[in-house]
ROBA-594881 format. One record per residue (C-alpha): residue number from 1; residue in one letter; z, y, x. Coordinates in nm, 4 decimals. Layout:
% ROBA-594881
@n:NUM | res:A | w:Z | v:Y | u:X;
...
***
This chain:
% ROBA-594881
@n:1 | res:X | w:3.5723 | v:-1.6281 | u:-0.0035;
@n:2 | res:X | w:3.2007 | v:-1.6735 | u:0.0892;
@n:3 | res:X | w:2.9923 | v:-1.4383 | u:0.3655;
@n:4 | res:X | w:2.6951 | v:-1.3540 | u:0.3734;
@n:5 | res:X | w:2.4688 | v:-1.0925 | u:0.5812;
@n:6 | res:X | w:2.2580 | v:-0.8486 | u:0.3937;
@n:7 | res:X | w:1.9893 | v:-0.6856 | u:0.6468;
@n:8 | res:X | w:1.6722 | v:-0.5217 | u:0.6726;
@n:9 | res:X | w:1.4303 | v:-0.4025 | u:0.9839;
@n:10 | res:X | w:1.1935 | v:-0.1273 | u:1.0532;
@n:11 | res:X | w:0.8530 | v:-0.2286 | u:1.2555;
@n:12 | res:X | w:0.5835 | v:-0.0854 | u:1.4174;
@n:13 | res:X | w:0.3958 | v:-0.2251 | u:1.1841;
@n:14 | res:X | w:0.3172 | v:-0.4689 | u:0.9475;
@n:15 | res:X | w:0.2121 | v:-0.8000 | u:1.1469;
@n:16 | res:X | w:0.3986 | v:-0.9680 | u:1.4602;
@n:17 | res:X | w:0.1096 | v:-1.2143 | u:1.4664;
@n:18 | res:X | w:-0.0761 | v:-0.9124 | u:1.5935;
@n:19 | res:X | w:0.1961 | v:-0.7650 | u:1.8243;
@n:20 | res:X | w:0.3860 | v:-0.5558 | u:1.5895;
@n:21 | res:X | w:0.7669 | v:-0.5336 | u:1.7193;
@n:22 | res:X | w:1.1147 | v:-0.4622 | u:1.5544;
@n:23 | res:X | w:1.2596 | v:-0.0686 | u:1.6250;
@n:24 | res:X | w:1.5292 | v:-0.0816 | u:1.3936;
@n:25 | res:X | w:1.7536 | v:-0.3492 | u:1.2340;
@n:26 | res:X | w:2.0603 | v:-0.3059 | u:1.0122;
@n:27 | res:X | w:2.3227 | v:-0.5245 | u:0.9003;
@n:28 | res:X | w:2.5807 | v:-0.5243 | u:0.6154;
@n:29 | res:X | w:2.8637 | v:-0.7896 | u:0.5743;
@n:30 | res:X | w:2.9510 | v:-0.8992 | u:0.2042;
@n:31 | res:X | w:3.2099 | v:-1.0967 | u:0.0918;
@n:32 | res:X | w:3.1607 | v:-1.2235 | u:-0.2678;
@n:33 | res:X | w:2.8858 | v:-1.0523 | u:-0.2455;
@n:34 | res:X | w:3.0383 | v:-0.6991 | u:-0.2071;
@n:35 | res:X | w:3.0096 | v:-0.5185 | u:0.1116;
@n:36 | res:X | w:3.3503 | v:-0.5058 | u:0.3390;
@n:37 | res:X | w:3.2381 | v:-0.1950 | u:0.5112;
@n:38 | res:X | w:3.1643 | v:-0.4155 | u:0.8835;
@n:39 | res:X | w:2.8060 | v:-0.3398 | u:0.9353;
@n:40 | res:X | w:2.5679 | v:-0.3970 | u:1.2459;
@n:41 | res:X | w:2.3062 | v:-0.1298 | u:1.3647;
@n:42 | res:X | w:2.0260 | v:-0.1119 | u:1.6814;
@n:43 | res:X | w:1.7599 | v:0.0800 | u:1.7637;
@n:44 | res:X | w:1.5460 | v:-0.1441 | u:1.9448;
@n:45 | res:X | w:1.2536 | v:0.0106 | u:2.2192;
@n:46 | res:X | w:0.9275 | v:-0.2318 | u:2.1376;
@n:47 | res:X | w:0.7338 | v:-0.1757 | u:2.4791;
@n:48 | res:X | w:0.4815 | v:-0.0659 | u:2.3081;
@n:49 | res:X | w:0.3533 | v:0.2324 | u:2.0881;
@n:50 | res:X | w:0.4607 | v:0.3456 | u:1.7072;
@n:51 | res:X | w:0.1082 | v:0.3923 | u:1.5232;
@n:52 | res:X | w:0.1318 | v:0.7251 | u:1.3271;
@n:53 | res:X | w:0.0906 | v:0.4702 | u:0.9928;
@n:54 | res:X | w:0.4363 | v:0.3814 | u:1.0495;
@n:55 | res:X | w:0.6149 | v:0.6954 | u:1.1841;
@n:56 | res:X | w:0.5454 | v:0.8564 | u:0.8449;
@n:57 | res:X | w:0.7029 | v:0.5869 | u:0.6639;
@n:58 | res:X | w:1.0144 | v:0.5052 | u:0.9065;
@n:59 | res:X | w:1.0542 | v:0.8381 | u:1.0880;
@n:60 | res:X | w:1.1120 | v:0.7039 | u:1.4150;
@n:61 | res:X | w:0.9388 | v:0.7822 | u:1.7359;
@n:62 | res:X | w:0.8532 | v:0.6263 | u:2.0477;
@n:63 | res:X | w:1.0426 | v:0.9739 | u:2.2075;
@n:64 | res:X | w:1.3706 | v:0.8739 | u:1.9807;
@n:65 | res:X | w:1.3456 | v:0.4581 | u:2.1204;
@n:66 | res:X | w:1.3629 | v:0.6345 | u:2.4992;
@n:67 | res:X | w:1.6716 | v:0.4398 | u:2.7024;
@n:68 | res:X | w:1.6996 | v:0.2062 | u:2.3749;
@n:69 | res:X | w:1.7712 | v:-0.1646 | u:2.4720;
@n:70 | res:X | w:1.5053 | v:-0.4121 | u:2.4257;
@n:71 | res:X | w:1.5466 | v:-0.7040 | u:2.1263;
@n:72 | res:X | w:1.6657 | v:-0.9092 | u:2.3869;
@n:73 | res:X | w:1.9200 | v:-0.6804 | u:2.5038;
@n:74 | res:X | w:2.0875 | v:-0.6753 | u:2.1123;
@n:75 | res:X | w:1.9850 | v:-1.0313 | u:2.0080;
@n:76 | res:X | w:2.3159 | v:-1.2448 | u:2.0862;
@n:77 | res:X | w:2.5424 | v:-0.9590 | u:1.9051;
@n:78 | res:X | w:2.2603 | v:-0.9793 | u:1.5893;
@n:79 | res:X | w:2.2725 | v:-1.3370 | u:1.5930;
@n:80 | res:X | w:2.6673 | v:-1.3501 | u:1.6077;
@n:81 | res:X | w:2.6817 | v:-1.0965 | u:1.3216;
@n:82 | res:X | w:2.4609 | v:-1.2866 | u:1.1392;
@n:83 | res:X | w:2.7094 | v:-1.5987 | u:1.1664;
@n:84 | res:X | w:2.5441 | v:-1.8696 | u:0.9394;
@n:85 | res:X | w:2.5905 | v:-1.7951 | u:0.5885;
@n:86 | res:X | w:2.3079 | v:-1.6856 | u:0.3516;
@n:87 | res:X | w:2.1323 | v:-1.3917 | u:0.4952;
@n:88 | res:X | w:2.0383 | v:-1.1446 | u:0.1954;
@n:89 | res:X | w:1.7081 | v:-0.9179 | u:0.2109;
@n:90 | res:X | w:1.4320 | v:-0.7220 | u:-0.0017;
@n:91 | res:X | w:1.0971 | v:-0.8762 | u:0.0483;
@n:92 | res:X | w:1.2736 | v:-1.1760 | u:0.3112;
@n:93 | res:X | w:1.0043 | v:-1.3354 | u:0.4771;
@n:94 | res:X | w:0.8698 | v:-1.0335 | u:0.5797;
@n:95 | res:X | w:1.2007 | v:-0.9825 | u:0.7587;
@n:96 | res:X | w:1.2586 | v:-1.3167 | u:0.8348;
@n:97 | res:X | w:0.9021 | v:-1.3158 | u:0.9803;
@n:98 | res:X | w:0.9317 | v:-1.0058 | u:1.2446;
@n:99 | res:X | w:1.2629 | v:-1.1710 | u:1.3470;
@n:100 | res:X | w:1.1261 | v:-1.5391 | u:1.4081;
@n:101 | res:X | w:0.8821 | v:-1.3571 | u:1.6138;
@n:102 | res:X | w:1.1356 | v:-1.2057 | u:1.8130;
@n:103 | res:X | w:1.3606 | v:-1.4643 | u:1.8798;
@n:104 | res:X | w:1.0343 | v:-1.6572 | u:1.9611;
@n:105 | res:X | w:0.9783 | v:-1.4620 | u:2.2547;
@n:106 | res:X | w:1.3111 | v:-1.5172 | u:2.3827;
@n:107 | res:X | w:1.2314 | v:-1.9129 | u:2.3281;
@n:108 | res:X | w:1.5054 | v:-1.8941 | u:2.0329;
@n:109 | res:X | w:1.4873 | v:-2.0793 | u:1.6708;
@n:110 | res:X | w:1.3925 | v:-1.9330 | u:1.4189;
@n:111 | res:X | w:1.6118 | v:-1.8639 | u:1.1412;
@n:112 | res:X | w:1.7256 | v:-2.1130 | u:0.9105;
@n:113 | res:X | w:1.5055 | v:-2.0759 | u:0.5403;
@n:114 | res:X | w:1.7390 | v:-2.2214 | u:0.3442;
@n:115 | res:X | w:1.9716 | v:-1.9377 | u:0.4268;
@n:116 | res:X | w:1.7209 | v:-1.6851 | u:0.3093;
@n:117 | res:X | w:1.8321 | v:-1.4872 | u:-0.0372;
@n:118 | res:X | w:1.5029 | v:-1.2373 | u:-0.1533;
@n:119 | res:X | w:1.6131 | v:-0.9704 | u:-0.3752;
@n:120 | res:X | w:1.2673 | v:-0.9127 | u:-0.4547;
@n:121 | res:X | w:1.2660 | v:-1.2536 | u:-0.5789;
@n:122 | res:X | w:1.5299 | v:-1.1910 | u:-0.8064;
@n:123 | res:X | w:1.3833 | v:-0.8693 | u:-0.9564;
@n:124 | res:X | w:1.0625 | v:-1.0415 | u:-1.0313;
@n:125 | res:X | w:1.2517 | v:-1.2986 | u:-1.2027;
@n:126 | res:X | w:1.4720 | v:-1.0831 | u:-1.3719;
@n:127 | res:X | w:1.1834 | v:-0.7793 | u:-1.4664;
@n:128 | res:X | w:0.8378 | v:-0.9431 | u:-1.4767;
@n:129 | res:X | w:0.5889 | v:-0.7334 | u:-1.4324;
@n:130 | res:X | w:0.7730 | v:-0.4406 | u:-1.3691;
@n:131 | res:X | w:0.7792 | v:-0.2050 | u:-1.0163;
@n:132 | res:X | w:1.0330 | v:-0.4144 | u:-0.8045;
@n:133 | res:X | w:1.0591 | v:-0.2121 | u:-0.4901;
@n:134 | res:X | w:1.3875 | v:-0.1010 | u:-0.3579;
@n:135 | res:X | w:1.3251 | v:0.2732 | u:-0.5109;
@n:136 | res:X | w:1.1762 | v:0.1224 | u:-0.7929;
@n:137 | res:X | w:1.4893 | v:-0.0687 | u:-0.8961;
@n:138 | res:X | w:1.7516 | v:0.1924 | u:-0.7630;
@n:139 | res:X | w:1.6148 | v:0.4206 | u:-1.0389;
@n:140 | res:X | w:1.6221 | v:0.1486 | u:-1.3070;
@n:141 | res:X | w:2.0172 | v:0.0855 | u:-1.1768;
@n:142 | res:X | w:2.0657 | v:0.4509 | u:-1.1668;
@n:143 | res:X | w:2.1853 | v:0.4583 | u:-0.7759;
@n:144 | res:X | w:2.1474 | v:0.7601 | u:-0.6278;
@n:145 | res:X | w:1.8109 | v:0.7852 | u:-0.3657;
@n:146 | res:X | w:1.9034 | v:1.1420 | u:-0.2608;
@n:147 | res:X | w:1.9410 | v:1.0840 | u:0.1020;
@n:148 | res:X | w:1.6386 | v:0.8590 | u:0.1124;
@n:149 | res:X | w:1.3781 | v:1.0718 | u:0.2291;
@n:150 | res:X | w:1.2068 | v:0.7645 | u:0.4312;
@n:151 | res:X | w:1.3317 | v:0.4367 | u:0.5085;
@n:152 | res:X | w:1.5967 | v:0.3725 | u:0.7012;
@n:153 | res:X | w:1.7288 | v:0.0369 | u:0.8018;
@n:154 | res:X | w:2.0917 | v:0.1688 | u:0.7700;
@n:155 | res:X | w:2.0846 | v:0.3149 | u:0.4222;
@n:156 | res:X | w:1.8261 | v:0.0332 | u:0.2979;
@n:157 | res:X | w:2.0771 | v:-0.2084 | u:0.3464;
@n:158 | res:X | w:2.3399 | v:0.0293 | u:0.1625;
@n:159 | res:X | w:2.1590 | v:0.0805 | u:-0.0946;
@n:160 | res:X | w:2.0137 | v:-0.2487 | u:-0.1362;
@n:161 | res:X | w:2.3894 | v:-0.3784 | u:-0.1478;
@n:162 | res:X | w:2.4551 | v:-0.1716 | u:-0.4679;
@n:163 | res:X | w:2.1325 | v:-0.3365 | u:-0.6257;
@n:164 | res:X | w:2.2166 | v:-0.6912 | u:-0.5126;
@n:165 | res:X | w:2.5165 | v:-0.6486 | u:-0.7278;
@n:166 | res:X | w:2.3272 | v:-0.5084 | u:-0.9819;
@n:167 | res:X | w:2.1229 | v:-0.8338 | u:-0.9753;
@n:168 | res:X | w:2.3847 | v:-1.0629 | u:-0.9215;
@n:169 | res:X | w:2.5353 | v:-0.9825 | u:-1.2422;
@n:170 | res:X | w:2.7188 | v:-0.7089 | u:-1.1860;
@n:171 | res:X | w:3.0688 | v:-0.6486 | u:-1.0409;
@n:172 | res:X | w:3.3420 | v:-0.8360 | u:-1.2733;
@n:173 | res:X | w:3.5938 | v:-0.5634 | u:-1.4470;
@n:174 | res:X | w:3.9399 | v:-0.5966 | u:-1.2939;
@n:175 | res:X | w:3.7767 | v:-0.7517 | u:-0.9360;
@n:176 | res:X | w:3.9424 | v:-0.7073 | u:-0.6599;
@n:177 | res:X | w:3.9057 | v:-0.8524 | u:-0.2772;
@n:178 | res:X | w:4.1054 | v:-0.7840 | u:0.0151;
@n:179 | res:X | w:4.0710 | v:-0.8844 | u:0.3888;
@n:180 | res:X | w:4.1285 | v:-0.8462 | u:0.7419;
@n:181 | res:X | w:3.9704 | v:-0.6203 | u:0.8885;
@n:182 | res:X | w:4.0280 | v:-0.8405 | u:1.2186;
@n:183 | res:X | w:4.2870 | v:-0.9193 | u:1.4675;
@n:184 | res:X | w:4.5665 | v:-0.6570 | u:1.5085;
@n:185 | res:X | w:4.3364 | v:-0.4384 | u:1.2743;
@n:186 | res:X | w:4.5099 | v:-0.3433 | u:0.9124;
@n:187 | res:X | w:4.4050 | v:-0.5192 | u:0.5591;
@n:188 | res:X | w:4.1679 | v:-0.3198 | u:0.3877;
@n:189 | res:X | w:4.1084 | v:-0.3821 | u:-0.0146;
@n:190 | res:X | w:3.8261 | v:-0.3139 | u:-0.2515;
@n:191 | res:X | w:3.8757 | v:-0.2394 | u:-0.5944;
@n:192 | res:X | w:3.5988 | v:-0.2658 | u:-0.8494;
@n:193 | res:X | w:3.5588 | v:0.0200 | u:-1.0820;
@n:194 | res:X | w:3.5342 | v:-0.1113 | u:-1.4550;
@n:195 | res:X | w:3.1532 | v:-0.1353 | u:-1.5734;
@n:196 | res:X | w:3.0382 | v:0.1284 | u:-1.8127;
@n:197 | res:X | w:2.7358 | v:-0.0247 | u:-2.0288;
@n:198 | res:X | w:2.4034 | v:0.2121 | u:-1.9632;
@n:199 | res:X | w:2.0656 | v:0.1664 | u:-2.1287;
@n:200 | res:X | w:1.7253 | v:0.0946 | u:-1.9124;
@n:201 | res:X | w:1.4507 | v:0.2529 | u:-2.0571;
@n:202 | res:X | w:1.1593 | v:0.1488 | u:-1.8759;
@n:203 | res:X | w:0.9070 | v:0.4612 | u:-1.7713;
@n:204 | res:X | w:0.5145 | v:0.4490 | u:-1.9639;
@n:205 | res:X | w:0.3886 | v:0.2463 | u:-1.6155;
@n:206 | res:X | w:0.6341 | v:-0.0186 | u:-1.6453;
@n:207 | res:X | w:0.5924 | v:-0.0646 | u:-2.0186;
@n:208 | res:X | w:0.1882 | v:-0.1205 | u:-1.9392;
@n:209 | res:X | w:0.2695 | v:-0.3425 | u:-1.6714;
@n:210 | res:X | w:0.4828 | v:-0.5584 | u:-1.8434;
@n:211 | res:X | w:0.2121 | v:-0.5247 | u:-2.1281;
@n:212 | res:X | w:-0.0635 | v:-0.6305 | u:-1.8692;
@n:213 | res:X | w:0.1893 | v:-0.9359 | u:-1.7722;
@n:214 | res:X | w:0.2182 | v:-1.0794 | u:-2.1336;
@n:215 | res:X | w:-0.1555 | v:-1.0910 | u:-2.1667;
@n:216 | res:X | w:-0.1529 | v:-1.3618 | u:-1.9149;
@n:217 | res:X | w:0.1264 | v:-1.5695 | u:-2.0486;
@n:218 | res:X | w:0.0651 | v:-1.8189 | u:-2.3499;
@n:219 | res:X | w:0.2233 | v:-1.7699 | u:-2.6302;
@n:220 | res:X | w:0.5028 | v:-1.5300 | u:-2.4680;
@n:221 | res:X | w:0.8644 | v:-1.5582 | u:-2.6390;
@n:222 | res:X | w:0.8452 | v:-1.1680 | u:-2.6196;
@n:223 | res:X | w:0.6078 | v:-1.1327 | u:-2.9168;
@n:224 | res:X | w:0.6406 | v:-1.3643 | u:-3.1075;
@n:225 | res:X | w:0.7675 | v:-1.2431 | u:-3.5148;
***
């Protein structure tokens, strides 16, 4: 079976070059690229202020961070999470980049890029020219954003799982993986459900962006007859 780490943070911002900080980091463990259920979560005090820019987008508070460990006080139990398989996220290097910075301070490596996976990536190699964020393709996969009512490290990562299969290929009908769940803790299995075929029909914004992305292509494949 092969691990791998899908995660995603929430920042003060958008920069560490410029002292932005990690608040909020969320892991998910997949095996065979479906998640087992173990997951990893912090909130993370940045010794420093939350600029309004990014409350309204996260939700979280300076007020809410109060008696939260610091990164270095959640670092080793990230990093042993983390193990060292591929580490799966939407948008990576921005990711990759606010947790380099971290670990920097600490006088840690950074993380390896060859284990890096981008989702968004994928979905620009897979839909060209087409809205690739996370909301953006859990409406074109048809997963439910209900709950997301800003972003949220933990749910990200939930929901980014069900679009990394989507991307992936798709759970195979009939799959099925079981585990343990850890010493003296019981096997738990995971059945997939069978596939039911839907149709993707793109919105009148992603039609003229993928319209505005053939113009710039020679001789595209896509109109040709």
């Amino acid at each position: 079976m092969t691990r791998s780490v899908l995660f995603d943070t929430e920042t003060t911002g958008l920069d560490p070059l410029h002292g932005d900080r990690v608040i909020e980091v969320a892991a998910l463990e997949l095996v065979n690229d479906l998640p087992t259920g173990r997951h990893f979560h912090a909130l993370i005090h940045p010794d420093r202020d939350i600029p309004e820019d990014a409350v309204r987008v996260h939700g979280i508070t300076l007020d809410r961070l109060a008696g939260k460990p610091r990164f270095a006080g959640i670092a080793d139990a990230l990093l042993a999470f983390f193990g060292d398989g591929p580490l799966v996220a939407h948008n990576a290097p921005f990711d990759f980049g606010f947790l380099d910075a971290e670990f920097a301070l600490l006088g840690r490596p950074a993380l390896d890029r060859a284990r890096m996976v981008d989702t968004l990536a994928l979905a620009k190699a897979r839909f060209p020219g087409l809205p690739n964020s996370l909301d953006a393709l859990c409406r074109r996969f048809t997963i439910d954003l209900s709950e997301r009512t800003t972003h949220n490290a933990l749910l990200d990562c939930r929901l980014l799982a069900q679009v990394y299969v989507e991307l992936t290929g798709g759970r195979q009908r009939g799959l099925s993986l079981a585990r343990a769940a850890g010493p003296g803790l019981p096997t738990v299995a995971y059945e997939a459900a069978p596939r039911t075929p839907r149709r993707i029909v793109p919105t009148d914004a992603e039609l003229a962006a993928h319209a505005a992305f053939l113009v710039r292509l020679k001789d595209p494949l896509w109109t040709a007859g």
